[in-house]
C-alpha angles and dihedrals in degrees: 000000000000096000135355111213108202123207122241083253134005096293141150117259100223094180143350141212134187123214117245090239090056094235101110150037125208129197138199102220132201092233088070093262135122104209126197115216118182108227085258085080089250122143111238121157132018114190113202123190114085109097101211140051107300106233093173149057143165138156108222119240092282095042085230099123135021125235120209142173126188131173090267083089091245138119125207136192119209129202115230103158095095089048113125123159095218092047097108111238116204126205117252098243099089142133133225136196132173118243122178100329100321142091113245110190130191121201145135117264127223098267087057093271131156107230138188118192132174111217096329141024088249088071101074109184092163136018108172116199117274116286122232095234133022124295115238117171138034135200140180121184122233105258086037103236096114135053136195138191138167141198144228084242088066088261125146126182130190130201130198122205137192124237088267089050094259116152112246102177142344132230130201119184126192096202094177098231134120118250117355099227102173151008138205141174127215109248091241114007099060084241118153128193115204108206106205134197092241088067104255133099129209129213118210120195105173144310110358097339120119136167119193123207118208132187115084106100091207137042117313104227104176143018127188123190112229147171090034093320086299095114122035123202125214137192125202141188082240084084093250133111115209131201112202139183111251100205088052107019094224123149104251081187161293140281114211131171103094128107099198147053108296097232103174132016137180137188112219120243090248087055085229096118140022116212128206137180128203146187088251075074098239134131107216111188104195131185117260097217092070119342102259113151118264114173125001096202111195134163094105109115091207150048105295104228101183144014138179147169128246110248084254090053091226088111151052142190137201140191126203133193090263094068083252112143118196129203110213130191121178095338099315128098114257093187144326126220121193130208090224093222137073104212111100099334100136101149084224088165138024131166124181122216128264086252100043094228096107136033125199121203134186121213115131088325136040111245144180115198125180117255092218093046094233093111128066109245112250126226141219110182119205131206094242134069101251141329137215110224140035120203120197130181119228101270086046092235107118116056132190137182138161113215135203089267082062084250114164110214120195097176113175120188118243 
């Protein structure tokens, strides 16, 4: 045996093809995948997107693309002429902020490395040492001069920087929680709160001063700072969403009536009402006095993966797992698009515009749909099969993304 190539997982290799330049091998896997390994036996490249077993496989004559077929009755086509093994790939889960006319991002790398880059991935300001588990989560605070990461170990780490992106100090705590799911800033304290898969959430405030918040009984999935970062609202996987007081940490209250995991949640611009989607498919709006129900919005087929306001608070949109997006007002539909195909197309991020005419959602494509319906929408493809976020600046004009091929997309309107 020359060299043995291992699978992501313990799967079955259904079919294999070599790369007319010898460097690579490609397999169709039983966990719906087509991985890439080097001769070398690295794992290199896992394609998702089939949705059956992948019976075949087969690099063009360039080897410039993969061919593949599956029992899902589809057949896909890969790019793999931009692939590079030293191009760093970064995770999907990433954060982005403006500073003085540049993009600073902040996202894990391929190798489980905590990254900072400044327009491209070419621009490196920061490259931490290889975590131990992987990284889930990235922050960056409002006015950039602190970042925050945590890991599926339960560890978080925060950096501060100089004006010139120098690094001043460095912060590891060990929050003694389970997987670090999820990280945000206050919007003007330089707070962070760190949701964790053991239920609880931790807030830091500075040096060695913590505060943990406990009462979900599930995963909490995501966490929004509110009321001048004096309240803070959770979601969890215990199909609750929770609004607590920030200086106490003390539960105000609790919002009940799903069924199903919360798996997105927003607070409106006018700070009234508070919004949450959940695999029961269903869109709850609730008031943010005191979390009584205000509107159940159903009509989705599917597990509703995101919602958000519009920036006048007069609308909100949701994204299903059918690639199906819905316009609300005061409780009705305005108006439903829909993705018209059912690989990938989890609607996992939406935004409107600051002037809620357009809304731009991320699945296994970047679109921008009207508002009004009067326009076509309009469509960026990635390489990869699907991504999680989408990042937009205020005049809607500069996009970013990261997808599952660890692809980095700047995309700026012309």
């Amino acid at each position: 045996m020359l060299q043995c190539c291992e699978t992501k997982k313990v799967e079955t290799v259904l079919n294999i093809s070599a790369s007319s330049d010898g460097k690579y091998l490609a397999g169709g896997i039983s966990n719906f995948t087509v991985q890439v390994w080097s001769l070398n036996g690295k794992l290199v490249a896992v394609h998702q997107g089939h949705a059956g077993w992948v019976y075949h496989v087969e690099f063009d004559r360039s080897s410039s693309r993969i061919m593949s077929s599956s029992d899902d009755g589809t057949i896909m086509m890969w790019n793999h002429s931009d692939f590079d093994e030293t191009t760093i790939k970064l995770k999907r889960d990433f954060a982005v902020r403006e500073r003085q006319g540049h993009l600073l991002i902040a996202a894990s790398d391929q190798n489980d490395s905590f990254r900072i880059v400044r327009d491209s991935v070419r621009d490196i300001v920061y490259t931490s040492v290889q975590q131990k588990s992987r990284i889930r989560c990235c922050g960056i605070s409002p006015d950039t001069s602190l970042f925050a990461f945590g890991c599926d170990d339960g560890l978080a780490q925060l950096l501060r920087l100089s004006p010139d992106l120098d690094v001043m100090a460095e912060f590891q705590l060990n929050l003694q929680q389970e997987s670090i799911r999820w990280c945000r800033f206050s919007s003007t304290k330089n707070y962070v709160a760190f949701c964790s898969a053991d239920s609880t959430v931790v807030i830091w405030k500075g040096d060695d001063e913590t505060m943990v918040l406990q009462d979900h009984t599930d995963v909490v999935h995501r966490c929004k700072f509110f009321d001048n970062d004096s309240k803070l609202l959770t979601a969890s996987y215990d199909a609750t969403l929770k609004v607590w007081d920030v200086a106490t940490g003390v539960c105000l209250y609790t919002c009940q009536g799903h069924t199903e995991w919360v798996l997105d949640c927003d607070v409106s611009l006018d700070e009234k009402m508070l919004a949450s989607s959940s695999a029961d498919k269903l869109v709850k709006v609730w008031d943010a006095r005191d979390g009584r129900m205000i509107y159940c919005l159903s009509g989705h087929r599917d597990c509703v993966r995101s919602c958000r306001f519009a920036p006048d608070s007069s609308l909100l949109a949701s994204g299903d797992d059918l690639g199906e997006i819905r316009i609300w007002r005061d409780g009705s539909l305005v108006r439903s698009f829909a993705e018209n195909t059912a690989i990938f197309s989890w609607v996992t991020d939406l935004s409107f515009s600051q002037d809620c005419r357009h809304v731009v959602s991320v699945s296994n494509n970047i679109k921008w749909w009207s508002v009004d319906g009067t326009q076509p929408p309009r469509t960026f493809p990635i390489l990869g099969s699907h991504a999680r976020f989408v990042w937009h600046n205020a005049d809607f004009t500069s996009f970013i993304t990261v997808d599952n091929a660890g692809v980095l997309y700047i995309l700026k309107q012309l």
